[in-house]
C-alpha positions in Angstrom: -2.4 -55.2 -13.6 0.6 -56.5 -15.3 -0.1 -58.7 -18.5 1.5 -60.4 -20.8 1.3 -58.2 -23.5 3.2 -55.8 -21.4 5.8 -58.3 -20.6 6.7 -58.9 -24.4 6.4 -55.4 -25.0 9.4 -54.3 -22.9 11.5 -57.8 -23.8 11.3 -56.9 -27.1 12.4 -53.2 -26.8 15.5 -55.0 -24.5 16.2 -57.2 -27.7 16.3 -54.5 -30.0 19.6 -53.0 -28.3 21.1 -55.8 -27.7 22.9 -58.8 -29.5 23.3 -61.6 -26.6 21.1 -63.4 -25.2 21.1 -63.6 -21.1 21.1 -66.7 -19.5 21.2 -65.8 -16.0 19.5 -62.8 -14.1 21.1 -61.1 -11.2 19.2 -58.4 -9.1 21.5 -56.7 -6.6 20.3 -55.7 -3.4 21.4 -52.5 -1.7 25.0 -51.5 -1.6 25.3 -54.8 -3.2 25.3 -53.3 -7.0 28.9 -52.6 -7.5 29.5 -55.8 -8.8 27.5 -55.1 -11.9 30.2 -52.4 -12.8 32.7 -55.5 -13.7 29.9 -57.2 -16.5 32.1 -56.3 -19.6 31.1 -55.3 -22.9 27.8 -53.8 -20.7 24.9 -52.0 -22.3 23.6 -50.0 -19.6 20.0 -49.0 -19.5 18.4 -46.7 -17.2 15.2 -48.6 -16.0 12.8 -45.5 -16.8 13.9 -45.7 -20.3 12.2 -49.4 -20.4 8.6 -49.6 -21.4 6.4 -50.7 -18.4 9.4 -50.6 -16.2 9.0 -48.1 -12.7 11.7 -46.3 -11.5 13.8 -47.1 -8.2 14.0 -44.6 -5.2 16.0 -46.2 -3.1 19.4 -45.0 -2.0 22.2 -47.5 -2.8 20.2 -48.4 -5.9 21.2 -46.9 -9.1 18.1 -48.5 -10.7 19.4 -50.0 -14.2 19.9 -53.0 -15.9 23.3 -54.4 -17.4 23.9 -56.7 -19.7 26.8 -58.3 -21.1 29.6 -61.0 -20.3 30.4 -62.0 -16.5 32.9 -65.1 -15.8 32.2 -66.2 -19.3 28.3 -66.4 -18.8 25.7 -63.8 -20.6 23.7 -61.8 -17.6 21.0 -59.4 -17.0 22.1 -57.7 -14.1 19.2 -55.2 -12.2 21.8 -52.7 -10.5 18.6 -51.5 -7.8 15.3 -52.9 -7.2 11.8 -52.3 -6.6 10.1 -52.2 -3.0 7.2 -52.7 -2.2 6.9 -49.7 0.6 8.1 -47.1 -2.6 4.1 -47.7 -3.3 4.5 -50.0 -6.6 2.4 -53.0 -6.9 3.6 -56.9 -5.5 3.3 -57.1 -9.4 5.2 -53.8 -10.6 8.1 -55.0 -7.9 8.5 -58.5 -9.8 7.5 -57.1 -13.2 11.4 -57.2 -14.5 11.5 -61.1 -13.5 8.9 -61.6 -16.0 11.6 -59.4 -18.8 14.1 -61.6 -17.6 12.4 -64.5 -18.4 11.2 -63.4 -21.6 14.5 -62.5 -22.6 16.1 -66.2 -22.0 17.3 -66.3 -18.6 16.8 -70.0 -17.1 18.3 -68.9 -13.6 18.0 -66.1 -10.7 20.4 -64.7 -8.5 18.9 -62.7 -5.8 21.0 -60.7 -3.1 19.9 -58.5 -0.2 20.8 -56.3 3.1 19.6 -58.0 5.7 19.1 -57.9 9.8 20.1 -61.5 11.4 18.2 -62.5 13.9 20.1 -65.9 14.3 22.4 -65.0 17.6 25.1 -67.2 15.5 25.0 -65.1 13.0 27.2 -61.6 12.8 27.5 -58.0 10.7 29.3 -58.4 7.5 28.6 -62.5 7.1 26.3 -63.8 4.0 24.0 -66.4 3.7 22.8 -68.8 1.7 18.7 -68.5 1.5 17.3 -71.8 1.9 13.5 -70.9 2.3 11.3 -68.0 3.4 8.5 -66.9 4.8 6.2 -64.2 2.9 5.1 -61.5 5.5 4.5 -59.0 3.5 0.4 -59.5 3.7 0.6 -59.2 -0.3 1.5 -62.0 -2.3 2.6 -60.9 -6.1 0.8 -63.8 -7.9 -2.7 -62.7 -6.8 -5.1 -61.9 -9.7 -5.4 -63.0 -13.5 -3.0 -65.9 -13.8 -0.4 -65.6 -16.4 -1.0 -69.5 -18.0 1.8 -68.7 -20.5 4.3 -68.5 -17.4 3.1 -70.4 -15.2 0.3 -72.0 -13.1 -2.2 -71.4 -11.2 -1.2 -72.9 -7.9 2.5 -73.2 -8.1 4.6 -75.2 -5.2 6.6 -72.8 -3.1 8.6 -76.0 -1.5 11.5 -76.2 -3.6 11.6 -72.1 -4.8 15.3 -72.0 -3.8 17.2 -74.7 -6.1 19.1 -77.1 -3.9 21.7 -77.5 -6.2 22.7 -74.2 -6.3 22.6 -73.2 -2.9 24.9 -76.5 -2.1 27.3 -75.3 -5.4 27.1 -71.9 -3.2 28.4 -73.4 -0.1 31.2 -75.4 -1.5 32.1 -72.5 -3.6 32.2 -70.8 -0.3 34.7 -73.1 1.2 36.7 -73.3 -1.7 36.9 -69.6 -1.8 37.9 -69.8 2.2 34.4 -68.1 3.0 32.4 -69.4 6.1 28.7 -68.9 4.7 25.8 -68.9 6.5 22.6 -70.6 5.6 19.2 -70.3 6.4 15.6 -68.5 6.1 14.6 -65.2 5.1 11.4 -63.5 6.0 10.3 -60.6 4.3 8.6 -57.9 5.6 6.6 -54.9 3.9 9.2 -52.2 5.6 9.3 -49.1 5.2 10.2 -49.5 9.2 12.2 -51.9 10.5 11.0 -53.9 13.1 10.2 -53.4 16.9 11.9 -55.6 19.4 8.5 -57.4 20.2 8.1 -58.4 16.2 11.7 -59.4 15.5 11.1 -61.7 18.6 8.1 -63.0 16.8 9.6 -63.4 13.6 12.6 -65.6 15.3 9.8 -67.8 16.3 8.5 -68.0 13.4 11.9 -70.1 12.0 13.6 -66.7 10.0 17.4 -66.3 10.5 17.2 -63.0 9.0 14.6 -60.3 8.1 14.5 -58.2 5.2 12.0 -55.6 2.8 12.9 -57.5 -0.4 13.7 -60.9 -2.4 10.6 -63.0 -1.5 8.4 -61.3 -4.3 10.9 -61.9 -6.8 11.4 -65.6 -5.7 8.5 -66.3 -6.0 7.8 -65.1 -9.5 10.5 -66.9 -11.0 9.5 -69.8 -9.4 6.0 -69.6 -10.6 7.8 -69.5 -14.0 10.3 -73.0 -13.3 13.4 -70.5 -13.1 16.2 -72.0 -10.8 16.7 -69.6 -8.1 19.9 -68.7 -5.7 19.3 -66.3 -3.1 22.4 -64.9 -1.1 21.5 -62.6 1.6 24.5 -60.1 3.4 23.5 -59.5 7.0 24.2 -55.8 7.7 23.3 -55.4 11.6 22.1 -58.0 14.2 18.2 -57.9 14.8 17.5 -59.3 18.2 14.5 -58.1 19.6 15.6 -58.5 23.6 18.7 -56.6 22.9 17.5 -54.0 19.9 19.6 -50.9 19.3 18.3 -49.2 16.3 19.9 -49.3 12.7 19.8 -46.7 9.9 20.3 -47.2 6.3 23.6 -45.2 6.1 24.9 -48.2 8.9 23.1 -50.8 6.6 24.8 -49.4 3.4 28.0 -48.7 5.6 28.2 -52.7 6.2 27.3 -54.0 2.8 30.2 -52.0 1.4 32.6 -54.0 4.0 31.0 -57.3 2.9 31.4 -56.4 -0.9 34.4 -58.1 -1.9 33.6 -61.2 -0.7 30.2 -61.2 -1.9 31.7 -60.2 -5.6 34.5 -62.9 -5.0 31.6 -65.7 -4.3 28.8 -64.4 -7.2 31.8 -64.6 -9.3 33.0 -67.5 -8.5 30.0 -69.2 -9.2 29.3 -67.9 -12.3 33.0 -69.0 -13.4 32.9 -72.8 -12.1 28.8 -73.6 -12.2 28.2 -75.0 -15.7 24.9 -74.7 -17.5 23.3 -77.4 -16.3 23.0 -76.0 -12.8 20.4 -73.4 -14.6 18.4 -75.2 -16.1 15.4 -76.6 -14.2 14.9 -80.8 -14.5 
């Protein structure tokens, strides 16, 4: 069980080798963590060096955080994730939210490989997150409530900040990118899905299906951060006309797709002034 005691215990190691505060937190999905190499004057810690913090396994993730300056903005960059199918807990896989949050970050920006199930969608494009559906069968706020963060029952309606995702979109168009936008449902993984359950999942209402982001979400919602998700759609998942994907074509995609998504993250961070982080 993660408390809050733990939480402080690992912000406050952070603090001690560092002299900025972070405003905004960015965890970058896989293949998606290059763009943590441009955070200048970066102090680079490998996440097992962090008290309470597990350790990532994931190809594509390097599994550390960087802080420092992006675009003028103060950031706490996780370059790699943790998954719930690596065996951690819904609460280990959001624990660094909780850092984040403790450190001084007000907003979220949370990217991801995904499978697009939306036949208007294609390989390379990326998305705009503008709800989700948790079908993990775990849900990372179950147990002992964390009152100091947050409450007990907190509204999932609104997790995604609508005045971020529409600064995303017109950022897109200004930069001369054609975003997507739409739902994400997450899954537990480690497989991906069979043709019958992406068909499922279509119905459901998801655009795109993916292993990761939801927990997180949902965490710094329960704790009133303003969140932007941006998802990169890696390979088409439609269940009557299912192929088969790998990792190495998932990472092999997000690579293609990483300029623009740099471009756009960057972007934002460069024209979206502080207000847009700060919950009202």
């Amino acid at each position: 069980m993660i408390t809050s005691e733990m939480i402080h215990e690992s912000s406050e190691w952070i603090k001690k080798q560092i002299d900025v505060q972070p405003k905004i937190g960015m965890i970058l999905g896989s293949g998606l963590g290059e763009l943590a190499d441009e955070i200048e004057d970066a102090l680079i810690i490998p996440f097992d060096k962090i008290p309470h913090f597990p350790s990532s396994t994931v190809e594509g993730h390097k599994g550390q955080l960087v802080i420092g300056k992006m675009e003028g903005k103060v950031v706490v960059a996780m370059q790699g994730r943790f998954h719930f199918y690596e065996g951690y807990s819904m609460q280990q896989v959001t624990f660094p939210v909780r850092v984040m949050k403790e450190l001084g970050c007000r907003g979220l920006i949370v990217t991801n490989a995904c499978g697009g199930m939306n036949e208007n969608f294609q390989p390379g494009d990326l998305m705009v997150i503008n709800d989700h559906i948790n079908f993990t069968g775990a849900n990372p706020l179950i147990g002992q409530n964390l009152d100091d963060y947050g409450p007990r029952f907190p509204d999932m309606s609104q997790a995604y900040t609508s005045t971020l995702r529409e600064f995303a979109l017109e950022t897109g168009k200004k930069l001369g990118q054609t975003l997507q936008k739409g739902v994400y449902v997450a899954v537990s993984g480690p497989t991906y899905m069979s043709g019958a359950e992406l068909i499922m999942l279509r119905k459901f209402g998801a655009d795109v299906v993916g292993m990761s982001t939801v927990p997180e979400v949902m965490v710094a919602s329960h704790m009133s951060m303003n969140v932007l998700g941006i998802s990169c759609i890696t390979d088409m998942a439609i269940g009557e006309t299912i192929e088969g994907i790998t990792h190495e074509e998932v990472m092999k995609v997000a690579a293609k797709a990483k300029p623009r998504f740099k471009e756009l993250v960057k972007e934002i961070l460069k024209s979206g002034n502080e207000s847009l982080w700060v919950k009202k």
